[in-house]
C-alpha positions in Angstrom: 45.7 138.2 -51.7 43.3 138.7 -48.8 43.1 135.6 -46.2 39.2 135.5 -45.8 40.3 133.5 -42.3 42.4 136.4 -41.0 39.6 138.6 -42.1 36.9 136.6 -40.8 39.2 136.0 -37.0 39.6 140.1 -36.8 36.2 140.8 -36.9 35.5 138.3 -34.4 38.5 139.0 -32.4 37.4 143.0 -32.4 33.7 142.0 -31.2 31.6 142.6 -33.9 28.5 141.6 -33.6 27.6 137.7 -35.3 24.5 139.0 -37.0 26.9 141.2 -39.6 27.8 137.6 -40.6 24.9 136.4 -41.3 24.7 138.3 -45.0 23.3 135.1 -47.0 24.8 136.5 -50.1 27.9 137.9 -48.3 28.9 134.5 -47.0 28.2 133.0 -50.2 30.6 135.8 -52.1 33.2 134.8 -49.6 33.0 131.4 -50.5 33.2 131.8 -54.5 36.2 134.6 -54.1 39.1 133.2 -55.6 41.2 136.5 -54.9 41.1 140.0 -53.4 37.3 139.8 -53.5 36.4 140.5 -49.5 36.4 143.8 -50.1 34.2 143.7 -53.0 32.0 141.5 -51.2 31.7 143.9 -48.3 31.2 146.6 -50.0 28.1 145.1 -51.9 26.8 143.7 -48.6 27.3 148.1 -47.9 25.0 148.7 -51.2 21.8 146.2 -50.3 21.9 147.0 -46.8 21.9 150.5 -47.8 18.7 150.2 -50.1 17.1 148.0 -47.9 17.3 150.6 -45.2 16.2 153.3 -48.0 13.3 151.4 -48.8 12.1 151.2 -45.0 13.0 154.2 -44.7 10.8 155.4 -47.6 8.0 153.1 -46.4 8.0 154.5 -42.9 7.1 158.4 -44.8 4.0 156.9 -46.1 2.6 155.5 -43.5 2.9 158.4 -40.6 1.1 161.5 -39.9 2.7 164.9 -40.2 3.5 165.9 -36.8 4.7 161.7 -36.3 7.1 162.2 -39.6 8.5 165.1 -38.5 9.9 163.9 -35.5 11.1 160.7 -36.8 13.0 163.0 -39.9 14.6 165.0 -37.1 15.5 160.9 -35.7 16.6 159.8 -39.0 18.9 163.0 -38.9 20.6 162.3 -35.7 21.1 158.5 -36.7 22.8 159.4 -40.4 25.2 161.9 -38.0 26.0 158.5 -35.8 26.1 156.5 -39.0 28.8 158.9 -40.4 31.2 157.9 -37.9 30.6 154.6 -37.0 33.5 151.9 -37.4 35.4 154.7 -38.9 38.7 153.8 -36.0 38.7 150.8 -38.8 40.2 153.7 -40.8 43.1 153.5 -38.8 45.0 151.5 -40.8 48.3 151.7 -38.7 46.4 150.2 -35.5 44.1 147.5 -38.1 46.2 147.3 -41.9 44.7 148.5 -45.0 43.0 144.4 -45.4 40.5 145.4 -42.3 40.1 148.7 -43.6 39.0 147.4 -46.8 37.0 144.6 -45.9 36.1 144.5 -41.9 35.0 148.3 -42.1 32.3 147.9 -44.4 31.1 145.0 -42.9 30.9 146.7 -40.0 29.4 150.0 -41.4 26.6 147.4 -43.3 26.0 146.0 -40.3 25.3 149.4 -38.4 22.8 150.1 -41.2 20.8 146.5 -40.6 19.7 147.5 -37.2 18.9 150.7 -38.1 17.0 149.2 -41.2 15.5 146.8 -38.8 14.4 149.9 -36.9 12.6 151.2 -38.8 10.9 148.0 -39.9 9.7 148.3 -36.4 8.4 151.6 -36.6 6.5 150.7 -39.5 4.7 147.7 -38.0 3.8 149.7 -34.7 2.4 152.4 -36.8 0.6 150.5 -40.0 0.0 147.1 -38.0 
């Protein structure tokens, strides 16, 4: 069984960033797990962070110009390159355990996706005020 307080004292004790916790439906998953759930709740905090940033992302295409969207595909490029290796050392699972790879990875990877998915919500109200 996962200890959700181990969990919760490795990602702080590894610095990552107190926003990643503040998942409303993550923290509330956490609560209502009654076993090896962390993992599943990080993983589904993966998934709507992931469509959230789709959505922006789709968003973003209809509201620029040709030359604009261009340049922020070639951005959007770049960023899923950064994306595919961030918090991957959590892969490490000699240096961190299988538990953080499982459940603090994730996390971590979900919260990378939030800024960029808050990003781009930027972008969008710069350009279409």
């Amino acid at each position: 069984m996962i200890n959700k307080r181990m969990v919760f004292a490795v990602w702080l004790a590894l610095g990552l960033p107190a926003t990643g916790l503040a998942d409303v439906l993550y923290d509330s998953c956490l609560r209502a797990d009654t076993g090896d759930g962390s993992g599943k709740c990080a993983r589904e905090w993966l998934n709507r962070a992931e469509t959230t940033m789709q959505q922006q992302w789709e968003r973003l295409l209809l509201v620029t110009e040709a030359d604009t969207r261009a340049r922020i595909v070639a951005e959007q490029q770049a960023w899923q390159a950064f994306r595919a290796d961030a918090c991957q050392f959590y892969a490490d699972t000699a240096a961190f355990g299988a538990e953080v790879q499982e459940t603090v990875m994730p996390a971590c990877i979900a919260n990378v996706i939030g800024v960029r998915a808050g990003q781009l919500r930027d972008y969008i109200r710069n350009i279409d005020p």
